[in-house]
C-alpha positions in Angstrom: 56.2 139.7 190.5 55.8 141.9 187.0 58.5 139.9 185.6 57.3 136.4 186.9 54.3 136.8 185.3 56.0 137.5 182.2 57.8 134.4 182.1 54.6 132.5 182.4 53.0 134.2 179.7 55.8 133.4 177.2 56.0 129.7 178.3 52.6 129.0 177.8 52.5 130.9 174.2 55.1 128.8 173.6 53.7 125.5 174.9 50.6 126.4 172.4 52.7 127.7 169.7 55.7 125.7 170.0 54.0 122.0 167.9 52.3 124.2 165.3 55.1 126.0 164.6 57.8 123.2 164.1 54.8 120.8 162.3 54.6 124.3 159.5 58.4 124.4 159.4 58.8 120.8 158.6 55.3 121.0 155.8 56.9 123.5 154.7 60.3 122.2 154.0 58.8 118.9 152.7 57.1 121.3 150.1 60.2 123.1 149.0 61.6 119.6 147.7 64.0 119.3 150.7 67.8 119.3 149.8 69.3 119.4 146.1 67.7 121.8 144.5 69.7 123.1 141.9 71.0 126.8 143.3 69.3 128.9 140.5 66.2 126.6 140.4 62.9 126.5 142.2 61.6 123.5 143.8 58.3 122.4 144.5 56.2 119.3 145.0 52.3 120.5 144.5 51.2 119.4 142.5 53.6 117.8 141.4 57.9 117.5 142.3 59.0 120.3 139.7 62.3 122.4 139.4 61.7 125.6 138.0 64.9 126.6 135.9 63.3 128.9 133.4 64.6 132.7 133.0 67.3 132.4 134.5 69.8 132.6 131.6 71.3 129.9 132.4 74.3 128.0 129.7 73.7 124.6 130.4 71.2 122.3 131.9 72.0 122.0 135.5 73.4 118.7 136.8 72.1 118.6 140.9 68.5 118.0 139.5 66.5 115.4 142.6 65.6 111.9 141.1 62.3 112.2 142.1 61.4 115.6 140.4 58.3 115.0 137.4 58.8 118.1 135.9 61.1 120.4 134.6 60.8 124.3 133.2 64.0 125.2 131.5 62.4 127.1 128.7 64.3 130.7 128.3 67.4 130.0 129.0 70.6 129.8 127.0 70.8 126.6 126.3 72.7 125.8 123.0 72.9 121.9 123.1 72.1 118.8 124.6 74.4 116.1 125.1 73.4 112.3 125.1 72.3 111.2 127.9 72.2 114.2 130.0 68.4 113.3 131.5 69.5 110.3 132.2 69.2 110.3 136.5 65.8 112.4 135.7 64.0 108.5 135.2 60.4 109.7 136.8 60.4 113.0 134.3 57.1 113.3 132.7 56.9 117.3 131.6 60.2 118.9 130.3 60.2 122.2 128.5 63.4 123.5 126.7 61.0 125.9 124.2 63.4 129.6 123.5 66.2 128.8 124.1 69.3 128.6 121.7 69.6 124.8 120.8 71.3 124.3 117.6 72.4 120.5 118.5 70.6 117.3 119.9 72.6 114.3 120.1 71.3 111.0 119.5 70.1 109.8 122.7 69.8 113.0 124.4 66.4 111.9 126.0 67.8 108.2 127.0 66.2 106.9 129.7 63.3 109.1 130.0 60.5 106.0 129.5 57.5 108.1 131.4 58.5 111.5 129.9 54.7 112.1 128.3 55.5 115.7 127.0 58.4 117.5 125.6 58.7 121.0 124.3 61.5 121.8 122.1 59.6 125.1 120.1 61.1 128.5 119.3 64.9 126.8 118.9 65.1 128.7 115.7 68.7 127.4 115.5 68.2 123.9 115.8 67.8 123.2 111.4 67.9 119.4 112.2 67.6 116.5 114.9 69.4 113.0 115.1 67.4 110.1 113.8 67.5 108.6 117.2 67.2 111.5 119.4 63.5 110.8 120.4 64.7 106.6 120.4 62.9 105.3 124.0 59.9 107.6 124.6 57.5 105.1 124.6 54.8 107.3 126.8 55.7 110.5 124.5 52.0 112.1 123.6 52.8 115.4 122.5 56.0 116.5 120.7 56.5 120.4 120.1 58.7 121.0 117.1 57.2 124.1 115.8 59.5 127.2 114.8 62.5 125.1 115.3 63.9 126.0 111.7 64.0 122.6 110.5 64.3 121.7 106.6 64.2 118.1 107.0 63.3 115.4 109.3 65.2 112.6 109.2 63.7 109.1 108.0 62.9 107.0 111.1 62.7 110.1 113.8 59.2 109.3 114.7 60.1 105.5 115.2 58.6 104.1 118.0 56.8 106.8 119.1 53.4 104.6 119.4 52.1 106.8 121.9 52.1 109.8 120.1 48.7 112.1 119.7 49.8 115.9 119.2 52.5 116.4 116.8 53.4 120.3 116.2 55.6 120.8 113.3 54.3 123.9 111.7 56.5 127.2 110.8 59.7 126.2 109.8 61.3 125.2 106.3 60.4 121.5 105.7 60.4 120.5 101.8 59.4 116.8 101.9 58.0 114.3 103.9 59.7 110.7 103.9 57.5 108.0 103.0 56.2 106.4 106.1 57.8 108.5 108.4 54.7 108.5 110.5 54.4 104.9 110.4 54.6 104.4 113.9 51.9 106.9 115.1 48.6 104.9 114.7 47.5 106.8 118.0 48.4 110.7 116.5 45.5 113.1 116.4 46.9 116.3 115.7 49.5 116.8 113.0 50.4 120.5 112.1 52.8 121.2 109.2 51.3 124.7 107.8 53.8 127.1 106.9 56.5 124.9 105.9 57.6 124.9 102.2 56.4 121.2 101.2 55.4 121.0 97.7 54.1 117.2 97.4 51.4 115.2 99.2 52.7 111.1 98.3 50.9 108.1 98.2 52.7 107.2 101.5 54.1 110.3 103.3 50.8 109.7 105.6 50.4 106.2 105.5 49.9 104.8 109.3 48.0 107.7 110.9 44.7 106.0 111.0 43.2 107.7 114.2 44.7 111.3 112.5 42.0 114.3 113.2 42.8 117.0 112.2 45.9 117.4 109.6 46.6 121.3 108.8 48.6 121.6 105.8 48.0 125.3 104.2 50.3 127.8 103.6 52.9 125.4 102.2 53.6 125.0 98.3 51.4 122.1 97.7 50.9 121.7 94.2 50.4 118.1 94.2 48.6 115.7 95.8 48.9 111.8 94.8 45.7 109.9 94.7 46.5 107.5 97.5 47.7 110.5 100.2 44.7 109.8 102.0 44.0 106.3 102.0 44.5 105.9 105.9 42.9 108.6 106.8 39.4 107.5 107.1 38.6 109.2 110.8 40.0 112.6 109.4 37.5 115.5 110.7 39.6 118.8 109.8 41.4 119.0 106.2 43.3 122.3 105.9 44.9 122.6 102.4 44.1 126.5 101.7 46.9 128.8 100.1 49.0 126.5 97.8 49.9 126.1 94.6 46.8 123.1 93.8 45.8 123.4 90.3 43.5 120.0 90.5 42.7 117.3 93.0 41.1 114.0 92.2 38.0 112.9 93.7 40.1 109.5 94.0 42.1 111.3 96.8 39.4 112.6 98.7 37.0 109.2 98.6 39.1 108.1 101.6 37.9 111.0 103.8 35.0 109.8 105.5 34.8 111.4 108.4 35.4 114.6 106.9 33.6 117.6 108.9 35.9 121.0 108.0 37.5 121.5 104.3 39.4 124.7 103.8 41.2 124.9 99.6 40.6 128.6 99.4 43.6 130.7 97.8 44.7 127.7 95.5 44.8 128.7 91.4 42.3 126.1 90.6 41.9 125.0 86.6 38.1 124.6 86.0 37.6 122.8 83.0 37.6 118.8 83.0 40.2 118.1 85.7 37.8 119.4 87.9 35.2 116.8 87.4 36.3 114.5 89.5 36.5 116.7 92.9 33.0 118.0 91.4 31.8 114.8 91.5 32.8 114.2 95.0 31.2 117.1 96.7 28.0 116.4 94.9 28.2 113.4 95.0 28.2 111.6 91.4 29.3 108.4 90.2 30.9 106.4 93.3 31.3 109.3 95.6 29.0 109.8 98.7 28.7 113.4 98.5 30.7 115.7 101.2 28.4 117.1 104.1 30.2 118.9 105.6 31.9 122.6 105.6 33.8 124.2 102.7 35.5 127.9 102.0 35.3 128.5 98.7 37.6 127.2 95.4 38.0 130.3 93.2 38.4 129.3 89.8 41.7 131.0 88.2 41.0 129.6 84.4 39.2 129.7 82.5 39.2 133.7 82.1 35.3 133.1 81.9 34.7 131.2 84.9 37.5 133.6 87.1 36.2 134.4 90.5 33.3 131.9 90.4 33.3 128.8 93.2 33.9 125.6 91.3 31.0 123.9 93.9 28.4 126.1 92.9 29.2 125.4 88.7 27.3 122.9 86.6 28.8 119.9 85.5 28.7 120.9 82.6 30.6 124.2 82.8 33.7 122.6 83.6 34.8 121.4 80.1 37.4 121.5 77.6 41.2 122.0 78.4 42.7 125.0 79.3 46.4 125.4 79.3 47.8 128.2 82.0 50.4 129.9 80.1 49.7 133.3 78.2 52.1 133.3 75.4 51.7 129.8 73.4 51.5 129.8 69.8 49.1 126.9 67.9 49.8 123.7 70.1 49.5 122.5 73.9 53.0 123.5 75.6 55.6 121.1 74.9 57.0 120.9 78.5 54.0 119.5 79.1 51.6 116.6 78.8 48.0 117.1 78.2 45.6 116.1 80.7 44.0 112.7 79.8 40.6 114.3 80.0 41.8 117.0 77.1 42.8 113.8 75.2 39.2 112.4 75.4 37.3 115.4 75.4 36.7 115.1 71.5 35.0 118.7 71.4 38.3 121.0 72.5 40.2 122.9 70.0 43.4 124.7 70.1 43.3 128.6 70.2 46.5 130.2 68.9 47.2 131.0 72.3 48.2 126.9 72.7 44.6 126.6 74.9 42.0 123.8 74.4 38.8 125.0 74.9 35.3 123.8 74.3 32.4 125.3 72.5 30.1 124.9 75.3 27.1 126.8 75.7 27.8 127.1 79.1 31.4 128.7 78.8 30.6 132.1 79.3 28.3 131.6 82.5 26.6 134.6 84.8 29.3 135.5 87.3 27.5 138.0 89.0 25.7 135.6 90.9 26.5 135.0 94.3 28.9 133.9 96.3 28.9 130.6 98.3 29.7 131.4 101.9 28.9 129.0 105.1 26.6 130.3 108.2 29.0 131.6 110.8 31.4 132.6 108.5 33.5 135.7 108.2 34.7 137.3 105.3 38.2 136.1 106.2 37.2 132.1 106.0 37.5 131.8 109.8 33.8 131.6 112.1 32.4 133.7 114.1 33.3 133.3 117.7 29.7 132.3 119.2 29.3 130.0 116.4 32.3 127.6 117.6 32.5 123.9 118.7 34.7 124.1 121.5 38.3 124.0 120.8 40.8 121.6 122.9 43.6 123.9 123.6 43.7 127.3 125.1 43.6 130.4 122.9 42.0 127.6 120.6 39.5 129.2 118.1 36.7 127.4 116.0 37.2 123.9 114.3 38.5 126.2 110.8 41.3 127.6 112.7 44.8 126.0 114.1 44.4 125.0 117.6 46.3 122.8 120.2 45.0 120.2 122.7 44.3 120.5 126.1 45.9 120.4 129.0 49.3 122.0 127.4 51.7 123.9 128.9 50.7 127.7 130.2 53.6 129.0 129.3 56.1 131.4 131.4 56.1 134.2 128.8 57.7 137.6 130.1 54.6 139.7 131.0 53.0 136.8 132.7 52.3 136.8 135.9 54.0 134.0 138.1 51.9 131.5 139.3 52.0 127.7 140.8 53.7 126.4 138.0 55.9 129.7 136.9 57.5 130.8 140.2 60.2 133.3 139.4 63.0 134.8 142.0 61.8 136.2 145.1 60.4 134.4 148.1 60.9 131.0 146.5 58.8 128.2 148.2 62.2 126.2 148.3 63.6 127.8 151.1 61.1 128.9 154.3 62.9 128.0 156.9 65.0 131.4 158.1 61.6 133.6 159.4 60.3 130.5 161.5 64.2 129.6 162.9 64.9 133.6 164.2 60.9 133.5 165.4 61.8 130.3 167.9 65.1 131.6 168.8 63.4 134.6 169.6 61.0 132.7 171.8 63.4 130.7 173.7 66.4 134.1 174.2 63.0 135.7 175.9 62.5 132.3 178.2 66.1 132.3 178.9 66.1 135.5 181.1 63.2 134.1 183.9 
């Protein structure tokens, strides 16, 4: 009778239990992407179809990756080159991260056929020193590109082409000298362009012709010591200028008219020349002759020469302070240095002499100025030239920092880093939502071995 009433018991926890339990195996198999899956590879589909490769030291990309997977993390691996066409089958991709890993080679056409891929991650490949012309050839939907610490020295003209939709553009921290003319031509849509810390030493007329929706352009820390007076010409809804320790000696007020929309100016830790050259860029922050006046939020531009106006901010002189030529070299003797021509202000400026030190310098009353007054700094502003925190505009990327400091859009990647904790989009090893099936299989057989001994 004991044992009867056993058997009951289990059949009707099993009637009860039985649907629920087969409905959360199959949910859950639907979930863990179902077959294909790449062996060393996690597979999800919230919240969206992803294989997660990354950290798994893995030589080569794997080849058993599902058609219908969006997104793939196969950043810290060992990768050391992709072949062309070896994304081809992955046609609905739209996030791919290959960032530290070991490339050193990307054949043209390694992203072929990759039309809806919207974001591709290619940083910290320290190795990789160039990329094929074509290698990016197809991406029409491509909106950010990260190229940043990749050890590059050139980009090759025409790598951008096509690349219409384009909007974040990270090619900061590696060892780029020059920029093609036009080689942005195609990226009327780009907001962010970061190139700081590379090792370019000329602005041209055309390097940035095209970006005409550009906002924010971060160019310090390079070895800018020119910058041609139509650089900026199509750059009219630029907000954020960064042009702060490089080698600028002048810049024309010509080159900055274009900058309409200018909001944030950083040119600290250039050698500035205050004497006549200066007047035009003068004359644009105040606003003289045909320039509006800039509104909006400077560091400071530390005169170098003259000896007398050292240390002082080249906004907060007269007009009148900055005249005469002054030649930079020490040891000249009677004339302006050969090597070089004079400035065409020094050739008009009928009131400079020569020194017997080969410098041109004016008799002005106001050459030998008060430079203990004091120095310009903005509200909010620390003595590093970044803001204070709580006096920020809202950044657009995580770990972004005020609208004076480097930041990166929203919605980017949150990285797998090793110290991370895993989360939805960063599953590592262990119990891997790809395969749930085993528990709930022993759990019914379980169920039905009891049944089988009524």
């Amino acid at each position: 009778m004991q044992h009867g009433n056993k058997c009951e018991q289990l059949t009707l926890i099993l009637q009860k239990a039985g649907g629920m339990l087969l409905f959360l195996a199959l949910w859950l198999h639907a979930v863990g992407g179902g077959s294909g899956c790449p062996a060393m590879c996690v597979c999800y589909n919230e919240p969206r179809p992803t294989a997660a490769c990354q950290q798994r030291g893995l030589p080569s990309v794997p080849t058993a990756i599902p058609p219908h997977i969006q997104r793939i993390f196969l950043q810290s691996n060992r990768l050391t080159a992709l072949h062309s066409t070896i994304f081809s089958h992955c046609a609905n991709l739209t996030v791919l991260w290959l960032y530290s890993n070991n490339l050193s080679h990307i054949a043209a056409n390694a992203f072929a056929g990759l039309q809806r891929l919207e974001e591709l991650d290619l940083a910290d490949n320290s190795a990789l020193h160039t990329v094929s012309a074509t290698a990016f050839r197809g991406l029409e939907r491509l909106h950010t590109l990260h190229l940043h610490r990749c050890g590059l020295s050139e980009l090759p003209d025409g790598v951008f082409r096509g690349l219409r939709s384009l909007q974040y553009l990270y090619l900061q921290d590696n060892y780029l000298q020059a920029l093609h003319d036009h080689i942005f031509q195609d990226q009327a849509n780009l907001s962010y362009l970061f190139l700081h810390n590379n090792r370019i030493a000329t602005v041209s007329d055309n390097s940035l012709r095209g970006l005409l929706a550009l906002d924010r352009l971060l160019l310090h820390q390079n070895r800018v010591s020119t910058v041609q007076h139509g650089a900026f010409q199509d750059l009219g809804r630029l907000t954020t200028l960064y042009l702060f320790q490089n080698n600028l000696t002048e810049l024309s007020g010509v080159t900055m008219a274009p900058l309409g929309s200018l909001q944030y100016l950083r040119l600290n830790g250039n050698p500035w020349v205050c004497d006549c050259r200066a007047h035009g860029l003068w004359d644009w922050f105040h606003g003289f002759h045909e320039f509006r006046g800039f509104q909006g939020s400077s560091t400071e531009l530390e005169c170098q020469v003259p000896e007398s106006l050292a240390g002082r901010d080249l906004k907060l002189l007269k007009r009148e302070d900055l005249e005469g030529c002054h030649a930079q070299g020490g040891a000249l003797s009677g004339a302006w240095p050969a090597a070089e021509t004079p400035p065409r202000c020094c050739l008009q400026d009928k009131s400079s002499i020569v020194s017997s030190r080969g410098r041109l310098v004016t008799h002005s009353p106001h050459e030998k100025g008060d430079m203990s007054g004091p120095r310009f700094q903005e509200p909010g502003r620390l003595e590093n030239g970044t803001r204070s925190k709580h006096k920020q505009p809202g950044g657009p990327r995580p770990n972004a920092h005020g609208p004076l400091e480097p930041t990166e859009p929203s919605g980017q990647r949150g990285r797998c880093l090793k110290g991370r904790a895993p989360d939805g989009q960063c599953a590592q090893g262990g119990a891997s939502p790809g395969r749930p099936l085993g528990p709930l299989l022993l759990l019914l057989s379980g169920l039905w071995h009891a049944l089988s001994g009524c």
